[in-house]
Backbone as CSV, one residue per row, in Angstrom:
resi,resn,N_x,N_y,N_z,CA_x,CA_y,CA_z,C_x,C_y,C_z
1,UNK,-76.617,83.192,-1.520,-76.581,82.953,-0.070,-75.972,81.580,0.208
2,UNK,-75.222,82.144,1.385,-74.170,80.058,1.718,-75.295,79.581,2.720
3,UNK,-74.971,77.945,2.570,-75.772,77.627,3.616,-74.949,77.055,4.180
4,UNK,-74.932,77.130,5.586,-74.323,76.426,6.501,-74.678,74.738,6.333
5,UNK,-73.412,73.733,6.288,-73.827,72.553,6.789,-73.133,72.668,8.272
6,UNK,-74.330,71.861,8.985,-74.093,71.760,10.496,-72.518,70.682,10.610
7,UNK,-71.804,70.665,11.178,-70.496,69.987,11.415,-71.115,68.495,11.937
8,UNK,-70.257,67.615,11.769,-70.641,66.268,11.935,-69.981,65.742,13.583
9,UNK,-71.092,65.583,13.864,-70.996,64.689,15.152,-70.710,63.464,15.542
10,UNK,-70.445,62.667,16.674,-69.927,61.465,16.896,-71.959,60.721,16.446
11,UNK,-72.868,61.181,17.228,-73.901,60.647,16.692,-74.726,60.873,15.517
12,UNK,-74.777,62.225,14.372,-74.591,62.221,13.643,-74.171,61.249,12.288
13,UNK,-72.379,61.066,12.883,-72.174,60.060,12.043,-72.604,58.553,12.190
14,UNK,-72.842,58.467,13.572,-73.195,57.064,14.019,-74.497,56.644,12.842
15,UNK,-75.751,57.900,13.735,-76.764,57.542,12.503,-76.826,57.315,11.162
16,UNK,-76.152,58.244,10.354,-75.507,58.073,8.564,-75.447,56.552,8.599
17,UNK,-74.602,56.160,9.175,-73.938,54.572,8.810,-75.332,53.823,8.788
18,UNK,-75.922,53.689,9.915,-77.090,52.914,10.030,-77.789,53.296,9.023
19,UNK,-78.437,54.193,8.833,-79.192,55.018,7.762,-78.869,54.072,6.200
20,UNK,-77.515,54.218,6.083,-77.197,53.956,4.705,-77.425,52.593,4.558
21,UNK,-77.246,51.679,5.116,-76.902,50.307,5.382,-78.609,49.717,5.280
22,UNK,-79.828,50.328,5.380,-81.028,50.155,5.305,-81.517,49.325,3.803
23,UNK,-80.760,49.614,2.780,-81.085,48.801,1.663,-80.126,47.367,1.571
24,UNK,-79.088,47.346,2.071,-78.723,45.919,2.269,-79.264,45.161,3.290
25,UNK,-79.428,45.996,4.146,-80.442,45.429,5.654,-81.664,44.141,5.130
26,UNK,-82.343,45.356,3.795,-83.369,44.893,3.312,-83.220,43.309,2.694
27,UNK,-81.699,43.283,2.401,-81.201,41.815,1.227,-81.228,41.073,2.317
28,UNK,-80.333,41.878,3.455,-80.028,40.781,4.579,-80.953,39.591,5.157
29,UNK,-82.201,40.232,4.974,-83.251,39.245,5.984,-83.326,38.509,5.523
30,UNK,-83.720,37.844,4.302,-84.348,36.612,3.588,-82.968,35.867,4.094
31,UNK,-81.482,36.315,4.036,-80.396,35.339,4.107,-80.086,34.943,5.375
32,UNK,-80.576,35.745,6.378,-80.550,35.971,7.702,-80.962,34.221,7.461
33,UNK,-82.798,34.610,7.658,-83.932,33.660,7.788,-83.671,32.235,6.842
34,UNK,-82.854,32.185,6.077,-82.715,31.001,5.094,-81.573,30.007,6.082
35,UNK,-80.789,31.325,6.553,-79.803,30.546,7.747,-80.111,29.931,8.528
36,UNK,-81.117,30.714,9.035,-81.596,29.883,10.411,-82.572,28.291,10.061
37,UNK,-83.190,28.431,8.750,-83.629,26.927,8.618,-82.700,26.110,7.702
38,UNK,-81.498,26.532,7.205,-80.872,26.010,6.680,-79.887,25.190,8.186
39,UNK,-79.428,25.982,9.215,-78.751,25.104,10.422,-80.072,24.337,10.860
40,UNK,-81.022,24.159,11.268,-82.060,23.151,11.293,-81.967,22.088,10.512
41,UNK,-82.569,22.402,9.149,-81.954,21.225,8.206,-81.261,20.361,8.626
42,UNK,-79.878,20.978,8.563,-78.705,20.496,8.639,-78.056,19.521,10.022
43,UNK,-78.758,19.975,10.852,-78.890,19.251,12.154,-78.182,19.881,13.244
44,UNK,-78.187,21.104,12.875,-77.190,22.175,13.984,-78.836,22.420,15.120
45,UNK,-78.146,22.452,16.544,-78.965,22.628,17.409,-79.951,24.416,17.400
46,UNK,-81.011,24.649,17.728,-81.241,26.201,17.343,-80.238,26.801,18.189
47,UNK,-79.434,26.656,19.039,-78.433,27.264,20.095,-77.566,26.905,19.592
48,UNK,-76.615,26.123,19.187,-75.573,25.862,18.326,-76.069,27.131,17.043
49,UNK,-76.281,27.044,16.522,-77.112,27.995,15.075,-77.447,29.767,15.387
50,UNK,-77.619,29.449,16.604,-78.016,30.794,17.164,-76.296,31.801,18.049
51,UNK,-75.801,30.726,18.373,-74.289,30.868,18.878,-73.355,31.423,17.475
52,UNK,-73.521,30.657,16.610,-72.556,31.157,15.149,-73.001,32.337,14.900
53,UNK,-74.342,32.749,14.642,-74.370,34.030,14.137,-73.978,35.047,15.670
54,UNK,-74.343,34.883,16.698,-73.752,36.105,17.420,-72.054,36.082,17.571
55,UNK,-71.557,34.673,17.830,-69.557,34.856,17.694,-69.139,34.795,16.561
56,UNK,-70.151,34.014,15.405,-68.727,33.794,14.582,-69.569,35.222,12.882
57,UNK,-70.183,35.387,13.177,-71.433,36.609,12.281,-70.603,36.574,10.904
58,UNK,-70.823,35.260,10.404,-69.830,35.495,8.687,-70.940,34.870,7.855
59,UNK,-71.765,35.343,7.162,-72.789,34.957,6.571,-72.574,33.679,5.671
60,UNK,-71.936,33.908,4.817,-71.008,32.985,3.565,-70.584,31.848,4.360
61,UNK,-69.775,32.177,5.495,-69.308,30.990,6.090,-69.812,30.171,6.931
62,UNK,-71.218,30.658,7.392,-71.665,30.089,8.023,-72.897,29.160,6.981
63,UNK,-73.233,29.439,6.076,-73.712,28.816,5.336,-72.711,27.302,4.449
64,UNK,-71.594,27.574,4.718,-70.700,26.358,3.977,-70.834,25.683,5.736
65,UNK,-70.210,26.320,6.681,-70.134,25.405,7.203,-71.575,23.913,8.048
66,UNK,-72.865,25.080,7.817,-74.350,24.333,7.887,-74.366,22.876,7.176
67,UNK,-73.560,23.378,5.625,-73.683,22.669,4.589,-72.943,21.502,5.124
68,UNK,-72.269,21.827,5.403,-70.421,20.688,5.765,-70.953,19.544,7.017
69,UNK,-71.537,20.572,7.923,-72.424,19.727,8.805,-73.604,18.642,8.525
70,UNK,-74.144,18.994,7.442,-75.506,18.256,6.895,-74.347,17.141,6.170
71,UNK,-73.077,17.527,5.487,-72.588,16.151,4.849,-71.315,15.264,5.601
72,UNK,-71.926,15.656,6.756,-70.823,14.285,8.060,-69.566,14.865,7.514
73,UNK,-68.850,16.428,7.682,-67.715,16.640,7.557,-67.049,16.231,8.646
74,UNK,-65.576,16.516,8.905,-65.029,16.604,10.690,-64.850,18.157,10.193
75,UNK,-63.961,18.678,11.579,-64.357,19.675,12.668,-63.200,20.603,11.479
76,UNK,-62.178,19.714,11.214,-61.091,20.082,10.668,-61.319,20.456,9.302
77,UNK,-61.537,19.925,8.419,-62.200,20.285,7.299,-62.940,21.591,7.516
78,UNK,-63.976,21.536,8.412,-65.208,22.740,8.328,-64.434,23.962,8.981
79,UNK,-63.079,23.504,9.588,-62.639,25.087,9.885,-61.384,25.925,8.589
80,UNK,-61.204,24.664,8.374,-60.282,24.934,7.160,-60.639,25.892,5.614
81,UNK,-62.498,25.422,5.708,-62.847,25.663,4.632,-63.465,27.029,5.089
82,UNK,-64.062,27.361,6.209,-64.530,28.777,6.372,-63.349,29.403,6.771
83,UNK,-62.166,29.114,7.254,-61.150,30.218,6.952,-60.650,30.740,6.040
84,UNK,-60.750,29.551,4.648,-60.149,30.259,3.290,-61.455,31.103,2.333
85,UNK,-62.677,30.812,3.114,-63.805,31.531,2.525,-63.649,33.264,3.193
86,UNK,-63.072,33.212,4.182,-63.157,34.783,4.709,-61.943,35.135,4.719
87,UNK,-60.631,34.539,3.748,-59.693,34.902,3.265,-59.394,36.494,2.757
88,UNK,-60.647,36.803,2.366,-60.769,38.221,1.804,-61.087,39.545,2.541
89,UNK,-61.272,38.637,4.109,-61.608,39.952,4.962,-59.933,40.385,5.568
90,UNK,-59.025,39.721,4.960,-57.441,40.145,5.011,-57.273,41.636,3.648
91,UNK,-57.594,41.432,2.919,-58.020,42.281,2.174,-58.179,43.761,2.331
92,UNK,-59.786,43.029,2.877,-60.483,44.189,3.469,-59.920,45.254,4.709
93,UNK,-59.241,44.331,5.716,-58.506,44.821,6.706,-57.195,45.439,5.592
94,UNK,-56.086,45.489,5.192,-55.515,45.669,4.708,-55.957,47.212,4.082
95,UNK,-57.267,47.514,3.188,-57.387,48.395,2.852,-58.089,49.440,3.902
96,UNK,-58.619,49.216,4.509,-59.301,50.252,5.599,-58.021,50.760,6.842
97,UNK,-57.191,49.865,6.824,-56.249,50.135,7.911,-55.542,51.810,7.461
98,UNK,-55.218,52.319,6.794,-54.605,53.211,6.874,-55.408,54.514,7.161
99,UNK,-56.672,54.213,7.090,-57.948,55.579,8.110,-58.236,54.764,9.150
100,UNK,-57.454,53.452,9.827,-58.148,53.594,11.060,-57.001,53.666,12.254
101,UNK,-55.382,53.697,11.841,-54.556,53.332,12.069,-54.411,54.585,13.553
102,UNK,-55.283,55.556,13.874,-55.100,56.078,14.740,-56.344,55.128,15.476
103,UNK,-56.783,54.749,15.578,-58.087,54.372,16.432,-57.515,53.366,17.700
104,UNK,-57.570,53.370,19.010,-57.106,52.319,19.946,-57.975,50.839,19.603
105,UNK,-57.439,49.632,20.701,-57.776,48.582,20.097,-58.937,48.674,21.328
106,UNK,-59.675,49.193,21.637,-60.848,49.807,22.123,-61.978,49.542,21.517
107,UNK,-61.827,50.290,20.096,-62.155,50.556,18.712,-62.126,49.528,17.438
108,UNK,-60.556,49.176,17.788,-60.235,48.337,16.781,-60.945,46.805,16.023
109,UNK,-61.127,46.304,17.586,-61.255,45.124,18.046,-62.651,44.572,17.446
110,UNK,-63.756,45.373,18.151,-65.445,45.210,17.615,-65.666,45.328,16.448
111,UNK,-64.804,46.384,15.626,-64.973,46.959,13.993,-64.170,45.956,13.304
112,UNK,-63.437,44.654,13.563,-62.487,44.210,12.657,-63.741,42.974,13.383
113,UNK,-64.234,42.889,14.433,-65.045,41.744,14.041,-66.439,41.768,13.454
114,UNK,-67.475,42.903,13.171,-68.376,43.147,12.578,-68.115,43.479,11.762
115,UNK,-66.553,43.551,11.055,-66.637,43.363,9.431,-67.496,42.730,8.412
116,UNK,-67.904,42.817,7.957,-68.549,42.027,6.633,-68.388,43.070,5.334
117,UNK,-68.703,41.552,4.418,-68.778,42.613,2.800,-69.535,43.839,2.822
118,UNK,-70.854,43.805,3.512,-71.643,44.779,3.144,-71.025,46.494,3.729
119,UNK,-70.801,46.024,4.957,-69.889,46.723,5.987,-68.617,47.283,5.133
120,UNK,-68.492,46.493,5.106,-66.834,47.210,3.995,-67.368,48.408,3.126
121,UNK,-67.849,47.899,1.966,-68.770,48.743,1.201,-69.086,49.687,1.113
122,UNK,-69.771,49.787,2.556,-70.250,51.199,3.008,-69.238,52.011,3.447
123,UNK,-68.235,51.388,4.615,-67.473,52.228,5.307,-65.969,52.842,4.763
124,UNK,-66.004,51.859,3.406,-64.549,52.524,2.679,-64.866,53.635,1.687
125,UNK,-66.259,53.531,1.373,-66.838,54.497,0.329,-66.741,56.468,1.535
126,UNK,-67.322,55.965,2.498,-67.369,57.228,3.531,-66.024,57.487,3.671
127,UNK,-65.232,56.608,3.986,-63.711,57.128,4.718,-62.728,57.722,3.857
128,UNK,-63.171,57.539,2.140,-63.049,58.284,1.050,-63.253,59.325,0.658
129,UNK,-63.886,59.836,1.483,-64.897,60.941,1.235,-63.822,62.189,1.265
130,UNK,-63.558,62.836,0.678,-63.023,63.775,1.254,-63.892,65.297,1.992
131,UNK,-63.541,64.888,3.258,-63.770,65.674,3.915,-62.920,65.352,5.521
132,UNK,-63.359,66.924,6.243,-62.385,66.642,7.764,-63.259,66.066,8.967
133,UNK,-63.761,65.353,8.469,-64.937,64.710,9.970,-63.973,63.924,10.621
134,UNK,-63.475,64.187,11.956,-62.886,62.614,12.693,-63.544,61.988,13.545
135,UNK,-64.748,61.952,13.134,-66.150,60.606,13.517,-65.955,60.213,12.468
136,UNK,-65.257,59.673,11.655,-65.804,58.395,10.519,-65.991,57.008,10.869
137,UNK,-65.214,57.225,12.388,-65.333,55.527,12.481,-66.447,55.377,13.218
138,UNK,-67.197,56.816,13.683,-68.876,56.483,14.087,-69.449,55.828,13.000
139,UNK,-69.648,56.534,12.125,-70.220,56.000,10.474,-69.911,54.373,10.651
140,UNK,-68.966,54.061,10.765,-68.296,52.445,10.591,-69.291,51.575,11.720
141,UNK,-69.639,52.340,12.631,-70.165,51.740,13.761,-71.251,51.740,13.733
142,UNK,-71.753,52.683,13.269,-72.842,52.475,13.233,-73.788,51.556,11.901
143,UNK,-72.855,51.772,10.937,-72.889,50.756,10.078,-73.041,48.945,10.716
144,UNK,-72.030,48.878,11.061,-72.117,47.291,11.578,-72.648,47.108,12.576
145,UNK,-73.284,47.897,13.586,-73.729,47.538,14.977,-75.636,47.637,14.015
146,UNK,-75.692,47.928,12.692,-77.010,47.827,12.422,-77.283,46.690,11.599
147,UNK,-75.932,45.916,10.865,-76.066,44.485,10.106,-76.063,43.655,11.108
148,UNK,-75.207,44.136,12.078,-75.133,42.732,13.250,-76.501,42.580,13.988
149,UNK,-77.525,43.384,14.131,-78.534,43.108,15.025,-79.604,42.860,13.814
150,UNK,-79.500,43.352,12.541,-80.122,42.662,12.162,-80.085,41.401,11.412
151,UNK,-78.443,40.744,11.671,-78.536,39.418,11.270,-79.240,38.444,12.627
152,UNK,-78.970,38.976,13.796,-79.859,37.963,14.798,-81.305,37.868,14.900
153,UNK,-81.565,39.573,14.599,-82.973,38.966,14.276,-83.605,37.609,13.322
154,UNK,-82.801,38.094,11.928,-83.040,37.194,10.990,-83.069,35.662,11.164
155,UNK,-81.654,36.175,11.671,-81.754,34.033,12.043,-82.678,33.294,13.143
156,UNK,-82.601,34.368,14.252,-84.107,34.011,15.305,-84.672,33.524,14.167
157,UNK,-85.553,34.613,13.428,-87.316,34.364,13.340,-87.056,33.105,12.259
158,UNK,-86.031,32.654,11.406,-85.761,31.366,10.762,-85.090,30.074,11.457
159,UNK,-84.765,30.393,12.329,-85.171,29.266,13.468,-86.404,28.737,13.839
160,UNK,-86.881,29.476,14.423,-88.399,29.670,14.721,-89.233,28.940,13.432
161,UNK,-88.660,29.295,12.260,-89.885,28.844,11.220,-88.950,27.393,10.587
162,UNK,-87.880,27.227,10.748,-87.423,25.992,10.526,-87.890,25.194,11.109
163,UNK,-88.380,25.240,12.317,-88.516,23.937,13.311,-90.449,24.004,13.130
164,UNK,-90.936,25.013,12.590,-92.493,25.061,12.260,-92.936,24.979,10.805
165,UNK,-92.005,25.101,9.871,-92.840,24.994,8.869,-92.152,24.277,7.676
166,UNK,-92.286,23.318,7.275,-91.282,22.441,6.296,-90.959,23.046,5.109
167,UNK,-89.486,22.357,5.026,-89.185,22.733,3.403,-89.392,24.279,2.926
168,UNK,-89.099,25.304,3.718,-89.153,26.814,3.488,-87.720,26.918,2.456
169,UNK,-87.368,26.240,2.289,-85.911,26.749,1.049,-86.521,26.961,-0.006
170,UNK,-87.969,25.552,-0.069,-87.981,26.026,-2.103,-89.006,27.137,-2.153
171,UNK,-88.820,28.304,-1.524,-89.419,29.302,-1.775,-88.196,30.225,-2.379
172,UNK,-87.493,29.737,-2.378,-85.913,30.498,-2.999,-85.767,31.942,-2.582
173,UNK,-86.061,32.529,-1.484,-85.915,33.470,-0.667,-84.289,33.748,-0.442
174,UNK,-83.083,32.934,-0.723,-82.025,33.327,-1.161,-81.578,34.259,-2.108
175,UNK,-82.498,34.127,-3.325,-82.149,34.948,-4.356,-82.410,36.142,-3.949
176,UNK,-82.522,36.674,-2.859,-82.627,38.349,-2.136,-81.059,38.772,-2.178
177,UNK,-80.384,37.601,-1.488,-78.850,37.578,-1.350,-77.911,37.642,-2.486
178,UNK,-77.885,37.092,-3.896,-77.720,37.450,-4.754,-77.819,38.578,-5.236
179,UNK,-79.227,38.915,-5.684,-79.044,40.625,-5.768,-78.531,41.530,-4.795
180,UNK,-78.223,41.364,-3.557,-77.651,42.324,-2.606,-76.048,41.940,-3.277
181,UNK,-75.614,40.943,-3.033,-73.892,41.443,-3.648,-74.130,41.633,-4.838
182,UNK,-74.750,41.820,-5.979,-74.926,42.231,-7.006,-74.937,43.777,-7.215
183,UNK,-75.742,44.312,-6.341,-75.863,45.853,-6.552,-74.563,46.084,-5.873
184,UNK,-74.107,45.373,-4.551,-72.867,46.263,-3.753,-71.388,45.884,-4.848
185,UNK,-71.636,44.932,-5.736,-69.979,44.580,-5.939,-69.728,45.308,-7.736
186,UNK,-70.999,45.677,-8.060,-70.933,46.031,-9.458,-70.615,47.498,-9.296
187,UNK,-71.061,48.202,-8.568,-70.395,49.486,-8.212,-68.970,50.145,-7.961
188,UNK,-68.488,49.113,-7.751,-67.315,49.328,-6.924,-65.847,48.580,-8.347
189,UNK,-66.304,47.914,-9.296,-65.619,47.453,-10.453,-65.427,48.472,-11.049
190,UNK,-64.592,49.008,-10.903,-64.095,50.484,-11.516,-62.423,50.418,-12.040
191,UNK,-61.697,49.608,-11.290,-60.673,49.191,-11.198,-59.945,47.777,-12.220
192,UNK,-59.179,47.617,-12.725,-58.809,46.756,-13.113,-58.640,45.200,-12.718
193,UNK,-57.497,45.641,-11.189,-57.501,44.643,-10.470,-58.818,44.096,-9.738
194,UNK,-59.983,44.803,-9.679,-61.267,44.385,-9.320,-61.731,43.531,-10.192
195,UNK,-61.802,44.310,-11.705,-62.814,43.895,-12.298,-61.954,42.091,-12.799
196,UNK,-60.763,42.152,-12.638,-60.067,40.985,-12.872,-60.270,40.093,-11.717
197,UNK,-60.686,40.302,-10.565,-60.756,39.342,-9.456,-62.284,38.881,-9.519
198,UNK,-62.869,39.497,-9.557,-64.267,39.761,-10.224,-64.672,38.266,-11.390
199,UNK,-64.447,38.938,-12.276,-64.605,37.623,-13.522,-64.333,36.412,-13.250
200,UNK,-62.575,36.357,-12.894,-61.956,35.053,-12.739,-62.678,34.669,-11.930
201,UNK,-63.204,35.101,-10.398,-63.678,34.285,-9.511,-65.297,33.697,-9.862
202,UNK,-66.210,34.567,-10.621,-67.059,34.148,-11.042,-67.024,33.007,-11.968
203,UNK,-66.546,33.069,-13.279,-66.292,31.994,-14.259,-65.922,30.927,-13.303
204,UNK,-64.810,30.775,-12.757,-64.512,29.464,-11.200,-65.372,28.987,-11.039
205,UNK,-65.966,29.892,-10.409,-67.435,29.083,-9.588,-67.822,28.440,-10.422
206,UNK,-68.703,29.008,-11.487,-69.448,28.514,-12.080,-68.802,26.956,-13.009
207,UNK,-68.025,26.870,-13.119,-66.986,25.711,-13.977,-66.770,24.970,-13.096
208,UNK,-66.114,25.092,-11.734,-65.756,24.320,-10.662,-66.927,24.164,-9.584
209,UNK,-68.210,24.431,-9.918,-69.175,24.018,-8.820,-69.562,22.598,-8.447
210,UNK,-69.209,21.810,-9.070,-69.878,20.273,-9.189,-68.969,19.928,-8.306
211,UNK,-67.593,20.245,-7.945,-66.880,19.988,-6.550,-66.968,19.448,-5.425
212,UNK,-66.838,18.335,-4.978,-66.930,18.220,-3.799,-66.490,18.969,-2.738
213,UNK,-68.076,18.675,-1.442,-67.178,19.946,0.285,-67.203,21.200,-0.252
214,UNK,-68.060,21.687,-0.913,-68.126,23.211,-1.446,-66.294,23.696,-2.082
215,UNK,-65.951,23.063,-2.394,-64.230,23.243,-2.558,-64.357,24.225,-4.122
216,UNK,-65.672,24.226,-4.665,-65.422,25.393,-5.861,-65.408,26.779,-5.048
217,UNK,-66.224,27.173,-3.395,-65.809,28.413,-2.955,-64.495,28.499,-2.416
218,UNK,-63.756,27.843,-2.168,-62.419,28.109,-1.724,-61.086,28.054,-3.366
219,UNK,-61.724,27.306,-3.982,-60.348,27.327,-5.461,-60.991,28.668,-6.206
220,UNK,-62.273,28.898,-6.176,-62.977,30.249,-6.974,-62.259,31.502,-6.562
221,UNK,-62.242,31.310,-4.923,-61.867,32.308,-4.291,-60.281,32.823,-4.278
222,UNK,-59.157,31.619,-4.222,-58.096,31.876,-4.284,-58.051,32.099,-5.821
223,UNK,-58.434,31.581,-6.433,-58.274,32.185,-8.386,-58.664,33.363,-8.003
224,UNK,-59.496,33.680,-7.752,-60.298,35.617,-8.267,-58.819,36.346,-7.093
225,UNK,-58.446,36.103,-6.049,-57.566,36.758,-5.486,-56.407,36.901,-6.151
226,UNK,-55.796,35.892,-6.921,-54.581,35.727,-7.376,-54.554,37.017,-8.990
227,UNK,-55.835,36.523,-9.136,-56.224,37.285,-10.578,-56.379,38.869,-10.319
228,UNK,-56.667,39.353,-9.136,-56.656,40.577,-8.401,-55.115,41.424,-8.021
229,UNK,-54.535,40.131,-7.813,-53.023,40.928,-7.235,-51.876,40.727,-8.185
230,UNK,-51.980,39.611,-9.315,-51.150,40.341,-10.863,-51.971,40.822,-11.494
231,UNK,-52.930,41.656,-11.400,-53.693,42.566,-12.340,-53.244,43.814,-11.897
232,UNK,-52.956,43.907,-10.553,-52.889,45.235,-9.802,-51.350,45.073,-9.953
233,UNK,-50.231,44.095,-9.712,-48.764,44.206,-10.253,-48.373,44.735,-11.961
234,UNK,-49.125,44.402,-12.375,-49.039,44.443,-13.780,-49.492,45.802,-14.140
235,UNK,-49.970,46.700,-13.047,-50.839,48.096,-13.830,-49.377,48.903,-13.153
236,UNK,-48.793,48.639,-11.739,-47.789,49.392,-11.540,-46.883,49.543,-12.404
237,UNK,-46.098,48.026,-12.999,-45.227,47.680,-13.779,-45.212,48.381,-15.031
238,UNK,-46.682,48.794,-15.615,-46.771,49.573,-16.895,-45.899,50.851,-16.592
């Protein structure tokens, strides 16, 4: 006997996305909440702190730039350095564009700014999928419209406990964040040019961390990219 699957809907897919996104959700909070007393720390206003995560919502970058703030950077520096940190969401755009290339900039616009790693992750794995659903970019939406609300929560309630309860870092409640790109980026090393952008950028870090201005995430980052795109020249060329 066949069983019918029911056909996929615009809300349907909306829900899936959210749905799936529930175990990084889970990584998300501790990094959310580390944010929000990490801009305290640092001397960012809770409204200044609370403003970055709803316009500028780049987790990574908003954590260098907290940092940059706590060490009397200028304005110029701290934009310089979170632009070459989200260098990779060129990437990311780059690879999703050819399933979204029918979508108006309606569409376009909200989904290229609630990008994130985790977001990616999810929504290139679905748009892979083979199958004929043309709601996938519900899936996408609903994906990021469920990291984005729950990064404000996060940083609220670590606001809130930055300004009430001291020294909440050395509870190392970061290391949630670690294992979340850990499970999402080891999955997905299947590839050559991955697993080569991958290494190089790790070994970087770790060799070039003593750096001044966080400058081992921006040289880590352009090494693991560079190491990504003659790994991937070099597999055509074979």
């Amino acid at each position: 006997m066949t069983v019918s699957v029911p056909a996929p809907t615009r809300r349907s897919e909306f829900w899936a996305g959210a749905r799936s996104m529930i175990p990084l959700l889970i990584g998300a909070v501790p990094f959310g909440f580390i944010f929000g007393v990490t801009a305290i720390n640092s001397g960012i206003s809770p409204l200044g702190a609370m403003g970055m995560s709803l316009f500028v919502f780049a987790g990574s970058s908003q954590f260098v730039a907290a940092q940059l703030v706590a060490q009397g950077a200028g304005l110029a520096l701290i934009i310089l350095t979170t632009a070459i940190v989200n260098i990779r969401h060129a990437l990311y755009s780059a690879t999703l564009a050819p399933h979204m290339k029918h979508l108006s900039q309606r569409w376009l616009l909200p989904l290229g700014f609630w990008l994130t790693d985790e977001t990616f992750v999810m929504v290139v794995t679905r748009y892979n999928r083979d199958d004929a659903s043309p709601y996938k970019h519900w899936y996408h939406l609903g994906s990021a419209v469920s990291l984005y609300v729950n990064w404000q929560l996060s940083t609220l309630i670590g606001l809130i406990a930055g300004q009430q309860i001291p020294d909440l870092r050395r509870l190392g409640l970061d290391f949630a964040l670690v294992v979340t790109f850990i499970g999402m980026v080891v999955p997905q090393l299947r590839q050559r040019p991955m697993l080569m952008a991958a290494t190089v950028a790790g070994i970087s870090a770790v060799l070039l961390h003593g750096l001044p201005n966080q400058a081992w995430l921006i040289v880590s980052t352009l090494l693991g990219v560079a190491a990504g795109v003659l790994a991937d020249r070099g597999g055509h060329h074979e």
